[in-house]
C-alpha positions in Angstrom: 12.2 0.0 13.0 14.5 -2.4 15.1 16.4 -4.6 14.0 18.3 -7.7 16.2 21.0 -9.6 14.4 22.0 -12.6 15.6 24.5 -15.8 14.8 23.9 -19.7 15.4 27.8 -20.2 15.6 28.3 -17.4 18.6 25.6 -17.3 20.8 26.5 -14.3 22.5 27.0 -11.9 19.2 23.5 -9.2 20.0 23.9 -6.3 17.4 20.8 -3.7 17.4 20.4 -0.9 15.9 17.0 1.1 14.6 16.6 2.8 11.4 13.6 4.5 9.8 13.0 1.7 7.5 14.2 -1.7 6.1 12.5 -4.7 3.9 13.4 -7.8 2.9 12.5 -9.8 -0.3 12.5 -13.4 0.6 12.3 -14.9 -3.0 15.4 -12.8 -3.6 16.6 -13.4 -0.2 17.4 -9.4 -0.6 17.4 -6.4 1.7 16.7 -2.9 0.9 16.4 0.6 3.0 14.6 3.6 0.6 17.2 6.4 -0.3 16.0 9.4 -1.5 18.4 11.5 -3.9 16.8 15.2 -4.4 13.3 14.3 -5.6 13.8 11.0 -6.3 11.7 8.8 -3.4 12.2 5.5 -5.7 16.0 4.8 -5.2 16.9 2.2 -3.0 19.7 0.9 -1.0 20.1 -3.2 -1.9 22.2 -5.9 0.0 21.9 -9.7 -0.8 24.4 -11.3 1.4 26.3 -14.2 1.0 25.4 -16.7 2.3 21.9 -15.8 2.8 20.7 -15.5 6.4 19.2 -18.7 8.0 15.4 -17.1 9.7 14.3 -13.4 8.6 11.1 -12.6 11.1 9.2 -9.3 11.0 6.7 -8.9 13.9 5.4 -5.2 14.8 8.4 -2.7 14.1 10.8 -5.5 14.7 13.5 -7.4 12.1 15.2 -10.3 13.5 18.0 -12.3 11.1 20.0 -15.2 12.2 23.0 -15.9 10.2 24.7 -19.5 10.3 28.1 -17.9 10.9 29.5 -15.2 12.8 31.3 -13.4 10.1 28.2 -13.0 8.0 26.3 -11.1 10.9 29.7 -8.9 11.5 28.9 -7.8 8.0 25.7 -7.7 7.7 25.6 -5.3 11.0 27.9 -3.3 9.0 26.0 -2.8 6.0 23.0 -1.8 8.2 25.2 1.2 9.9 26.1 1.9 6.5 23.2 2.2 4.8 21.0 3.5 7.3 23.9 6.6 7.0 23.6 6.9 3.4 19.3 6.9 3.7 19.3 9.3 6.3 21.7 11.4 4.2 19.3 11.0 1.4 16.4 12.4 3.6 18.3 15.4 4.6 19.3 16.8 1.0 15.3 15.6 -0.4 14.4 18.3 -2.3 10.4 18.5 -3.2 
């Protein structure tokens, strides 16, 4: 999936990156990557930044979030690189 993350306050901050999977929760304004550990498929990787992004679309295989301020989509991006790291090091040591 791609994913474009973008900030009201700089205009010309454009981080994308793809990872094999990402969802968000809107009621719990809460993002989440699966992260397998052995043969456990149910564990998850969970961010709830704060504050909360301002639009989260989905269309096709594509997230977009807009964040109100450029240092909440500097760490946001971060998290992503993060945790798409530790999920894909979860699908290489899946046993089962």
């Amino acid at each position: 999936m791609h994913v474009l993350i973008a900030s009201a306050e700089d205009e010309s901050y454009d981080f994308r990156a793809h990872v094999y999977d990402i969802g968000y929760e809107k009621e719990k304004r809460n993002f989440y990557m699966p992260r397998p550990i052995g043969d456990d498929w149910l564990q998850r990787i969970n961010h709830a930044p704060l504050p909360p992004p301002t639009l989260v679309r989905l269309q096709d295989k594509t997230m977009f979030v807009l964040f109100s301020s450029l240092r909440s989509a500097e760490h946001f991006s971060a998290w992503l690189v993060n945790a798409e790291a530790e999920a894909q090091e979860g699908y290489r040591t899946m046993r089962g």
